[in-house]
C-alpha positions in Angstrom: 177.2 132.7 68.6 178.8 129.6 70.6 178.8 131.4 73.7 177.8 129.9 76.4 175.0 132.5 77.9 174.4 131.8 81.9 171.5 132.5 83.8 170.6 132.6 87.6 168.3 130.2 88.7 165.6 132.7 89.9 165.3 134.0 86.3 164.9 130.0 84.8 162.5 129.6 87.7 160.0 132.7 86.2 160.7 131.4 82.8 159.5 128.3 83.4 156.6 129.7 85.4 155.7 132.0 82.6 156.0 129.0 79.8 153.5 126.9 82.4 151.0 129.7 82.3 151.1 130.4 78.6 150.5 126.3 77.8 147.7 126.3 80.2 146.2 129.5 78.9 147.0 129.3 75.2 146.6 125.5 74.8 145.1 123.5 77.8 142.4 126.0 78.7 141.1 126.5 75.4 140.7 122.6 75.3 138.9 122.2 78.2 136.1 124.6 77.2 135.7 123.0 74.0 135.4 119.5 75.6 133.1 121.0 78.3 131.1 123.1 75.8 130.6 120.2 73.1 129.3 117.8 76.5 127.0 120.2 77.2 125.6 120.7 73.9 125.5 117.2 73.6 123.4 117.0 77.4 121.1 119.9 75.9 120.1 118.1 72.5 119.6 114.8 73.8 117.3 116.5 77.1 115.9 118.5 74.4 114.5 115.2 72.6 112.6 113.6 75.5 111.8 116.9 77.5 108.3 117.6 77.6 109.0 121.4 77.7 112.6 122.2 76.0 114.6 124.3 77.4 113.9 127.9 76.7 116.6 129.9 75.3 116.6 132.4 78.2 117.8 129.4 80.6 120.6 129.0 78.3 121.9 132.4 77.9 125.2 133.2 79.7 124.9 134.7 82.8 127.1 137.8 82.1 124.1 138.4 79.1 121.4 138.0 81.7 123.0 140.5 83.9 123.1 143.2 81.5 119.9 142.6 80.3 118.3 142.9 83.4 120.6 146.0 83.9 119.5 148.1 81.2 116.1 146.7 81.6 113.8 149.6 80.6 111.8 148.9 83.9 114.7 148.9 85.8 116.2 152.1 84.5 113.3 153.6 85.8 113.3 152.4 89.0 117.1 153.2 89.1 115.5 157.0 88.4 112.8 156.8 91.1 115.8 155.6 93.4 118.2 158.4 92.7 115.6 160.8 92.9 113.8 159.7 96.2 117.4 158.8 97.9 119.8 161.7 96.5 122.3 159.6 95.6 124.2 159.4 91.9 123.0 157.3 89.3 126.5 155.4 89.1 126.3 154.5 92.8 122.6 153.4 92.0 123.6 151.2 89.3 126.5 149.4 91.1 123.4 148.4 93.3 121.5 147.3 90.7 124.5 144.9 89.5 125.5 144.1 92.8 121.3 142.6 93.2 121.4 141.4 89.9 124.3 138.9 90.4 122.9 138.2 93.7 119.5 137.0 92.1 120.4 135.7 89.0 121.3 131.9 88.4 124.4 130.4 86.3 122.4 127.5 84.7 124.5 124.3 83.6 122.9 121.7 81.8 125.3 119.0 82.2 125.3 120.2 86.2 121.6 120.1 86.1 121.0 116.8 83.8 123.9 114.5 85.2 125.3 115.6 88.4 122.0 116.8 89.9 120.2 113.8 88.9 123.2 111.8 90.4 122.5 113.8 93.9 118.8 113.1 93.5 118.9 109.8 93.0 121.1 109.0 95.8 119.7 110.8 98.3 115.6 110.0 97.4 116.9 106.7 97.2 118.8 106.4 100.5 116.6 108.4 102.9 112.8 107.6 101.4 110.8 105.3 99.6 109.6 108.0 97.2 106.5 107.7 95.4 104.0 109.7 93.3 100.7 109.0 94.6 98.6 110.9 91.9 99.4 113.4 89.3 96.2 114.6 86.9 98.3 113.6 83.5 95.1 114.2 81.5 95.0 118.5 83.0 99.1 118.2 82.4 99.0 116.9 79.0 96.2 119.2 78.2 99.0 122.2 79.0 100.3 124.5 75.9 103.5 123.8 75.1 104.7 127.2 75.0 102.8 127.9 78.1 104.9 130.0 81.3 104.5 126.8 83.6 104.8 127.8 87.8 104.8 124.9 90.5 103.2 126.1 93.6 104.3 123.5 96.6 103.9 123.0 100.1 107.1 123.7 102.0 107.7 120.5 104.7 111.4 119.9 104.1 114.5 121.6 102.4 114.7 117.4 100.8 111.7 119.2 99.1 113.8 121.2 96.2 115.4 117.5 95.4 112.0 115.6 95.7 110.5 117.9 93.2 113.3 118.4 91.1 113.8 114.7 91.1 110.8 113.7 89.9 110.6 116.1 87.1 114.0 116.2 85.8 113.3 113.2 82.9 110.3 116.2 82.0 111.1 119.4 82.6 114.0 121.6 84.1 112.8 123.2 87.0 114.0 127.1 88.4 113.8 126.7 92.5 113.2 130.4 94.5 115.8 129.9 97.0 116.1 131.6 100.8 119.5 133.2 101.9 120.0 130.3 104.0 121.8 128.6 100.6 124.3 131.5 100.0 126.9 129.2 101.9 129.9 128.1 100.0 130.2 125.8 98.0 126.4 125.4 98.4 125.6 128.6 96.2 127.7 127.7 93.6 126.2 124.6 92.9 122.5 125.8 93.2 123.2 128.4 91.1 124.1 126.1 88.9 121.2 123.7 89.0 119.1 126.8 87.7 117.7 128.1 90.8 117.5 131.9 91.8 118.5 133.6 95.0 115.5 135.9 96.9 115.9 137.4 100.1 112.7 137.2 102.1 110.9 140.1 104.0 113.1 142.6 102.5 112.0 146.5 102.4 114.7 147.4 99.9 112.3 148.8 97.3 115.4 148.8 94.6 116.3 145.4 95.5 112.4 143.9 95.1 112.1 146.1 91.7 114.5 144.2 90.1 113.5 140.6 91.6 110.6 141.7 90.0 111.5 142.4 86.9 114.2 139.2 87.0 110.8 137.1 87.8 108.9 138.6 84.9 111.3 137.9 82.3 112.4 134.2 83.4 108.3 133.8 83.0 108.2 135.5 79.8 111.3 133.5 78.9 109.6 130.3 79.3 111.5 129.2 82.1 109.7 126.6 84.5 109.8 128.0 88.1 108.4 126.2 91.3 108.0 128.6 94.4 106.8 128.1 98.0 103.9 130.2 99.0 104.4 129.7 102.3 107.8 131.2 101.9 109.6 129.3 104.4 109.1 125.7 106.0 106.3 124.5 108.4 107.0 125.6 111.6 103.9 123.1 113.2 103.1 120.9 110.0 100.2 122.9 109.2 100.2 124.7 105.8 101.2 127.8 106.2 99.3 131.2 104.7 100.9 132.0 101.6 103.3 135.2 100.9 102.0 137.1 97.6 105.4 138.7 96.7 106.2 136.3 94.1 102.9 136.2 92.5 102.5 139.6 92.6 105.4 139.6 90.1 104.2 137.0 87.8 100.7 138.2 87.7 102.3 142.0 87.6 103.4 141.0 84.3 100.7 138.8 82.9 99.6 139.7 79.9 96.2 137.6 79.4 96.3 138.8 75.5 99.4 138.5 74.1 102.1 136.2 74.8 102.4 132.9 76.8 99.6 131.7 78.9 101.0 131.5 82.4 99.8 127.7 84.0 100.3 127.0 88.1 100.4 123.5 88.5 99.8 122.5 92.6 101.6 120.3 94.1 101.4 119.0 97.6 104.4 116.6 99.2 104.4 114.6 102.8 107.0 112.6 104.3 106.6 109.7 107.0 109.6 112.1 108.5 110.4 115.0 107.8 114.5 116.1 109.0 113.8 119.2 110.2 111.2 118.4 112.6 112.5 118.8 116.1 114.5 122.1 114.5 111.4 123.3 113.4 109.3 123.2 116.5 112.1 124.1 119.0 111.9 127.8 116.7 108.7 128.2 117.7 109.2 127.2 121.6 109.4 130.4 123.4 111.5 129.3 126.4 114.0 127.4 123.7 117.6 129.1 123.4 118.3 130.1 119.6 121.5 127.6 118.8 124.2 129.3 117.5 126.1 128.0 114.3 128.7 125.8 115.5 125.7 124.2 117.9 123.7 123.3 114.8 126.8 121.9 112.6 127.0 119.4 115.9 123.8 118.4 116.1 123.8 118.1 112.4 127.2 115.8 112.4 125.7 113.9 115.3 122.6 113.5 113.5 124.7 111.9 110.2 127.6 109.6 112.6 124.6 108.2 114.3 122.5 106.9 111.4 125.7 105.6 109.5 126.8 103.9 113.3 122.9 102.4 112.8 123.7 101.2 109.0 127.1 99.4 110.1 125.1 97.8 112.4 122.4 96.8 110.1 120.0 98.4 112.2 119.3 101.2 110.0 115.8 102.2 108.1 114.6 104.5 105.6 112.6 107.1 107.0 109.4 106.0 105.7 107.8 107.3 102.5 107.9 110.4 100.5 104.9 111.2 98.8 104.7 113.9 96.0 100.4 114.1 95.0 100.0 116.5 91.3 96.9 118.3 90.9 94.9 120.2 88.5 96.6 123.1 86.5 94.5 126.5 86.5 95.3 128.8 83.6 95.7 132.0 83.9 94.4 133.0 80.9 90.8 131.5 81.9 91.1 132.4 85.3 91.3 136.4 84.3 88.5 135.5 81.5 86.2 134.2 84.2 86.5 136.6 86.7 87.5 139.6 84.6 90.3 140.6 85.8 93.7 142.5 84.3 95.9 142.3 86.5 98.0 144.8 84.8 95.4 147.7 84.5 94.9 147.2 88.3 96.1 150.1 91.1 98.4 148.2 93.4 95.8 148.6 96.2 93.0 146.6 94.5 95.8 144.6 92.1 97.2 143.1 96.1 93.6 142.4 97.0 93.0 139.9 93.8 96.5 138.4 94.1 95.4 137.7 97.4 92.2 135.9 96.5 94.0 133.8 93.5 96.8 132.9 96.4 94.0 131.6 98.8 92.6 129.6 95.6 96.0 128.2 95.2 96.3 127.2 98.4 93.4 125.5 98.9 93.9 123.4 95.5 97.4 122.1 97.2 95.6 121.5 100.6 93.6 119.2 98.6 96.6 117.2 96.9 98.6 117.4 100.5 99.4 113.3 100.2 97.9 111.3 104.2 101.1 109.0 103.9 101.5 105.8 106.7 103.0 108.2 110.1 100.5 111.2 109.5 97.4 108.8 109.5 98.8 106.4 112.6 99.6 109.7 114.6 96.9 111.3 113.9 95.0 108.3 116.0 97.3 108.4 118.8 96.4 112.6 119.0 93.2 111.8 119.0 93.5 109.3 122.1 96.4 110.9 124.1 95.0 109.5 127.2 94.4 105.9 126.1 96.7 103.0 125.7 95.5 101.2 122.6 95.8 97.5 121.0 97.2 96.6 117.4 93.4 95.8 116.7 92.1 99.0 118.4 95.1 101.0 116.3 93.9 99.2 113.3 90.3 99.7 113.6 90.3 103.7 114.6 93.1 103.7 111.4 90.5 102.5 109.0 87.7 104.6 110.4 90.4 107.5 109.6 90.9 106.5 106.0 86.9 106.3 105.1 86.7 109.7 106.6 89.7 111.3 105.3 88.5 110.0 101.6 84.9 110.8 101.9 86.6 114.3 102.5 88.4 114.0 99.1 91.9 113.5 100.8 94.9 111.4 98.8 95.5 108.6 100.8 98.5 106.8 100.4 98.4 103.0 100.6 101.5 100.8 100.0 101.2 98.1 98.3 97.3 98.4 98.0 97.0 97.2 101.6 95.6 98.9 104.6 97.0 96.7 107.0 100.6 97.0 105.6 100.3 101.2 105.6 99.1 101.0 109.4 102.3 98.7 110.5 104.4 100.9 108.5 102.9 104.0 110.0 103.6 102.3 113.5 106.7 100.7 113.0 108.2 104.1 112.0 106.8 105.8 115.3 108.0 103.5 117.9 111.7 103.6 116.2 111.7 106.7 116.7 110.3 106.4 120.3 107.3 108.2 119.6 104.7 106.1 120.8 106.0 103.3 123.1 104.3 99.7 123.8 104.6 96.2 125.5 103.8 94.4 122.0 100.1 94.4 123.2 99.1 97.9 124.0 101.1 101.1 122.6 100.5 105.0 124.1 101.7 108.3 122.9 105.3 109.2 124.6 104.5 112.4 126.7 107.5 113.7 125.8 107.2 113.3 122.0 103.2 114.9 121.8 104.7 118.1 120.0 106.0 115.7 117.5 103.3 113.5 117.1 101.3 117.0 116.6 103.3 117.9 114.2 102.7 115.3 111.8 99.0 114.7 112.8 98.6 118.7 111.3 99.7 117.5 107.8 96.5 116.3 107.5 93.8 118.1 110.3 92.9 120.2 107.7 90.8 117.5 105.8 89.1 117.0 109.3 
């Protein structure tokens, strides 16, 4: 029993290993999830108490539970049939599809994610880049909304800063599910928008499989109670000009609407404007047809160049915000009057005549966030240099056409933004913001439209040509 029992040092090496892994496993792990899990529950009742919509259920159900949910889906089954049937394949090799699109789609929601770090990322980066502000919102149409309403943003689409404007804004309210492009599925970029609640959707697809179950996904988030905000426009302004919207996504809401039963389903238009918007130049140069298309290592450059340059600018102390960010709310439209009023079911519908009154309610959409689309200070001051491209104008002159501008833009029921309650200030703002960028270029007496720049200028001058 006294005998001294030696072993190589290989064999102590896995032992040790072996102990590690059963003290992290048995004892360290186990910990952790109960530190994290009791956080999160803590983050979810006190949200829960100053939310004006809680959070649904459905948004808090593991992910692995949503998955096979959707999965077995009865509407899914059957489009698993239709698939095996019209392909020829087997219906395991249809299934593992079905998964495969599910996991792609679905979120991974994280409350504490959501509630402290995202409103930590929001904050900063509102903070650094704009002067945010919410010009209007229609609180007396929002508080008149039924708590246990299916509540739908529909937003114009200027910037990708858009998902964190909005989300910003609402996150003391509500917990908002984004529609995301492919563009996101980047590591670690996915993970953490995954996490913030948003689902994944790939756009223009003809994968009839893939699009049933989006649909389906779509319905039962709404059904679920789960706030969503989606982009009609379906990707960002390639000229400033609102884009005409995309009915795939309201197709499936509205496919699933069920005007008697149920929740009431509430869009609530939003329109947001920026005094710049970062993807500008990007944007315009993807419509140029002589332009090269960069390639992915080009764009991280211009991207780092982009960043090195404004923090060489703040060392300096020569650094400014890029203007305002404006986020205008408007008037929610209910569903369930909307189909009352016009008689509609828009689950009865054939698909033919069903696409033809989606289309309709998407135009009605649109216009009621056209009308909400915030005139912030650059829009309105370039806007007046469009109009005079071959004229070198005064402060005074600048001023005067600026007001003129305002008075019309109002008498045609546009939001005009005016910090501080004073003309005067907007219009130096608006023109202080264009010649730093080198936009419009002056003396100090007279200032004219940079040749160069007039696809720029255009582009923010269409914000807002659609109240003119």
């Amino acid at each position: 029993m006294s005998e001294t029992i030696i072993l190589p040092l290989w064999i102590v090496f896995i032992i040790c290993i072996l102990a590690a892994w059963a003290v992290f496993s048995l004892v360290l792990l186990p910990l952790f999830r109960w530190i994290v899990k009791r956080r999160i529950n803590r983050v979810i009742k006190e949200v829960n108490d100053r939310l004006d919509l809680q959070l649904p259920s459905f948004k808090l159900t593991k992910r692995d539970v949503l998955v096979d949910r959707l999965l077995y889906d009865d509407e899914v089954q059957r489009a698993v049939e239709e698939h095996c049937r019209d392909q020829g394949v087997s219906n395991d090799a249809a299934m593992q599809k079905v998964k495969r699109y599910s996991e792609e789609i679905l979120p991974s929601f994280n409350a504490y994610i959501y509630f402290r770090l995202g409103n930590l990322i929001g904050r900063f980066f509102v903070r650094l880049l704009y002067r945010f502000r919410l010009g209007f919102a229609d609180e007396e149409g929002l508080a008149k909304i039924n708590p246990q309403s299916s509540v739908v943003f529909i937003m114009n689409h200027r910037s990708n800063m858009d998902y964190i404007l909005l989300a910003y804004l609402a996150i003391h309210r509500i917990a908002l599910s984004f529609a995301v492009g492919e563009w996101a599925r980047v590591w670690p970029l996915e993970q953490l928008i995954r996490a913030m609640g948003a689902f994944f959707v790939r756009r223009g697809t003809g994968n009839i499989l893939y699009r049933r179950v989006l649909a389906r996904y779509v319905q039962m988030a709404t059904d679920g109670g789960v706030v969503q905000a989606i982009f009609p426009e379906g990707k960002l302004s390639k000229d400033g000009r609102l884009g005409d919207p995309k009915i795939g996504l309201l197709d499936y809401l509205l496919r699933g609407f069920d005007s008697n039963k149920g929740r009431d389903l509430v869009f609530i238009p939003v329109g947001v404007n920026y005094d710049r918007v970062l993807e500008d130049r990007s944007q315009l140069l993807s419509i140029n047809p002589d332009s090269k298309q960069k390639s992915r290592l080009r764009i991280i450059k211009t991207t780092l160049a982009f960043i090195v340059h404004n923090m060489w600018l703040m060392v300096r102390g020569r650094w400014y915000r890029f203007g305002y960010a404006v986020v205008n709310i408007g008037t929610p439209v209910s569903m369930r009057e909307y189909v009352k009023k016009h008689n509609i079911d828009f689950q009865s519908l054939e698909k033919k005549v069903r696409v033809e009154k989606v289309k309709l309610l998407a135009r009605d959409l649109m216009q009621a966030v056209c009308k909400v689309i915030p005139v912030v200070p650059v829009s309105l001051i370039s806007y007046v240099f469009i109009e005079n491209l071959d004229k070198a104008l005064s402060e005074l002159e600048i001023k005067t056409r600026a007001q003129k501008l305002i008075i019309e833009l109002e008498k045609h029921g546009a939001c005009v933004y005016i910090p501080r309650g004073d003309q005067d200030y907007t219009i130096e703002v608006g023109l202080r913001m264009l010649k730093l960028r080198h936009l419009v270029h002056g003396d100090g007496h007279l200032f004219r439209a940079s040749i160069e720049e007039i696809k720029v200028l255009k582009y923010y001058a269409n914000s807002i040509s659609h109240f003119l």
